[in-house]
KEVODREN-343880 format. One line per 3 residues: their letters; for each residue x, y, z of C-alpha. Coordinates in nm, 3 decimals. Layout:
BEGIN
A	X,Y,Z  ...
This chain:
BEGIN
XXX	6.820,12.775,8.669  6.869,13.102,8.842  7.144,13.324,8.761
XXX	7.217,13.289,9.152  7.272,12.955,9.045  7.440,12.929,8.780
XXX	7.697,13.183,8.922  7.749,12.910,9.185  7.780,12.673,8.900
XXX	8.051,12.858,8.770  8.207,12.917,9.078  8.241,12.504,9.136
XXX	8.374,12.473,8.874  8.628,12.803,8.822  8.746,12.627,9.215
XXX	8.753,12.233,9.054  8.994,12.381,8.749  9.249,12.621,8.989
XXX	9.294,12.373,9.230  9.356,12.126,8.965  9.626,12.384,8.818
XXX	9.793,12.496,9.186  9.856,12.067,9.240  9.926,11.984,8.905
XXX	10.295,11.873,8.825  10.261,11.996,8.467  10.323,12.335,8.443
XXX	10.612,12.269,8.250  10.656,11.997,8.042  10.942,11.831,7.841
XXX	10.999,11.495,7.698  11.337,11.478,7.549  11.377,11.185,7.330
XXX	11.699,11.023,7.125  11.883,10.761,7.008  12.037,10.631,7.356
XXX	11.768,10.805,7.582  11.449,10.902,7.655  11.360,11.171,7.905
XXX	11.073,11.368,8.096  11.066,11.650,8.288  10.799,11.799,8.442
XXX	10.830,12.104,8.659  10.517,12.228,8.855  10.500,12.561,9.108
XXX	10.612,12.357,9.365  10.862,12.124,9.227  11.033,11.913,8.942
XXX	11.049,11.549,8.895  11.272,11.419,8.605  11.274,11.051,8.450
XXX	11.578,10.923,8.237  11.570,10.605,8.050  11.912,10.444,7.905
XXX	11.926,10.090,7.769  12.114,10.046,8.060  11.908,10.235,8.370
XXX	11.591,10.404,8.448  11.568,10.680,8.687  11.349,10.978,8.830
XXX	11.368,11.193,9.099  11.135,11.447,9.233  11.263,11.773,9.404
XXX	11.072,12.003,9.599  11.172,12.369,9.573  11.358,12.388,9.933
XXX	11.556,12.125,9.827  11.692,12.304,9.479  12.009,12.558,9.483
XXX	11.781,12.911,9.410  12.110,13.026,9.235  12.089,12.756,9.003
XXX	11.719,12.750,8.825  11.648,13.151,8.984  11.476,13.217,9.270
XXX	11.277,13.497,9.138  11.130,13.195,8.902  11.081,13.009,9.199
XXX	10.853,13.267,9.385  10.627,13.348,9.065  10.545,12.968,9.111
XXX	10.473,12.977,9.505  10.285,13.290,9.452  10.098,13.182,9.122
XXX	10.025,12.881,9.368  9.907,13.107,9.662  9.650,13.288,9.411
XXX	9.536,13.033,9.260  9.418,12.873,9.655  9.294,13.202,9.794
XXX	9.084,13.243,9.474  8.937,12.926,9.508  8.897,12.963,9.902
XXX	8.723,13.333,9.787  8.513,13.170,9.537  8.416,12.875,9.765
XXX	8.209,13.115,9.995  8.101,13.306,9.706  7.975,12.993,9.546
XXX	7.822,12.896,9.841  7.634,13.241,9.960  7.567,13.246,9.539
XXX	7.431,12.863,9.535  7.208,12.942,9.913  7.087,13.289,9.803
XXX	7.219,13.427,10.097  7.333,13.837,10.058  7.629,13.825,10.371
XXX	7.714,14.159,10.504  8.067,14.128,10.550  8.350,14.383,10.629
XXX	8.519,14.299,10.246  8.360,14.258,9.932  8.349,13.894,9.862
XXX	8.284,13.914,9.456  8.476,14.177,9.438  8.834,13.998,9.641
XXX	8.727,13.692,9.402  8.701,13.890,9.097  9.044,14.045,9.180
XXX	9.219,13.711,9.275  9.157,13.572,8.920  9.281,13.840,8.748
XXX	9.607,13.858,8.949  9.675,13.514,8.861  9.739,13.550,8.517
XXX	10.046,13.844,8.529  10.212,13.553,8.751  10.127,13.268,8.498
XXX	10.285,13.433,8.247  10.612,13.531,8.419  10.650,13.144,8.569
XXX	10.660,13.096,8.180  10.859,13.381,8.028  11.141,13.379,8.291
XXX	11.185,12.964,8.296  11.547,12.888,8.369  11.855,12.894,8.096
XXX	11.900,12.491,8.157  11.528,12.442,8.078  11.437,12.717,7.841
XXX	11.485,12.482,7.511  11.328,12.227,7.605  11.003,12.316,7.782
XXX	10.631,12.390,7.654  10.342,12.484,7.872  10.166,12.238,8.033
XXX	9.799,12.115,8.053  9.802,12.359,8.428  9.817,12.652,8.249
XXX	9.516,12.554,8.030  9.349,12.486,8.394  9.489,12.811,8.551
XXX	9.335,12.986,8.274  8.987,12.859,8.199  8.959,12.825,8.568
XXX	9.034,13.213,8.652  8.803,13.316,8.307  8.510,13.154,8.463
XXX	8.627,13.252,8.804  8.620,13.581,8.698  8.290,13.553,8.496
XXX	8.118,13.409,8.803  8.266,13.683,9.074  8.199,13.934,8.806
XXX	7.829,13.819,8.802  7.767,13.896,9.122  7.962,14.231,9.112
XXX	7.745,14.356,8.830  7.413,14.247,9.022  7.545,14.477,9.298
XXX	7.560,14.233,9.492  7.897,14.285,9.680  7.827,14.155,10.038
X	7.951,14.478,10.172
């Protein structure tokens, strides 16, 4: 395998993992449990959906963040989520063509540096991952751990960043 290729490689799957993360509804997870009830929560960058179970009634509902009060889970929390999900689809898009010029062996000039806007875009996602977590809402703070997106966000902008970073170190910067 080349290393053309295998930076392609890594780009599939660095895109397969983020988009996996930006869709995911498990950002946040929580799965209250008692006596009388049994709960779960799980809040993603773009929404929550919550179950309840009583002896006597089941119920979940899922909310999308226009629908929610901003004053009442933060609205600065909020936006780390949209953006976190923003980044994590314009790294994908910028790793998509570098994949693909990577995978064809095809040097593009282009007006920006493709490796270099990838390489970038994974590395910005990770100061916004970790506020989405550090600033979660009073009502949820207790009962929330970090779910299986952030172990997708992460890997997924590593090797994103590994793969852009390839190219970057060949020189190869499509500029």
């Amino acid at each position: 395998m080349t290393p053309r290729r295998i930076t392609a490689a890594l780009c599939l799957v660095a895109i397969v993992l983020l988009v996996m993360a930006a869709f995911s509804k498990r950002w946040l997870v929580a799965d209250p449990r008692s006596y009388e009830m049994n709960g779960k929560v799980r809040v993603g960058l773009t929404g929550i959906s919550a179950c309840i179970a009583t002896e006597e009634i089941a119920r979940c509902e899922k909310v999308e963040w226009s629908q929610i009060d901003r004053r009442a889970v933060g609205s600065s929390w909020m936006w780390l989520g949209r953006i976190t999900f923003g980044l994590s689809l314009a790294a994908a898009v910028a790793l998509l063509a570098l994949g693909v010029a990577a995978g064809a062996n095809v040097d593009l000039a282009l007006p920006i540096p493709i490796p270099r806007v990838a390489l970038w875009l994974c590395l910005a996602i990770f100061p916004f991952m970790i506020g989405y977590w550090l600033l979660i809402p009073t009502g949820l703070g207790n009962l929330v751990e970090a779910g299986r997106a952030f172990a997708y966000a992460s890997v997924g902008a590593i090797v994103g960043a590994i793969g852009a970073g390839r190219e970057v170190a060949a020189g190869r910067d499509f500029s």
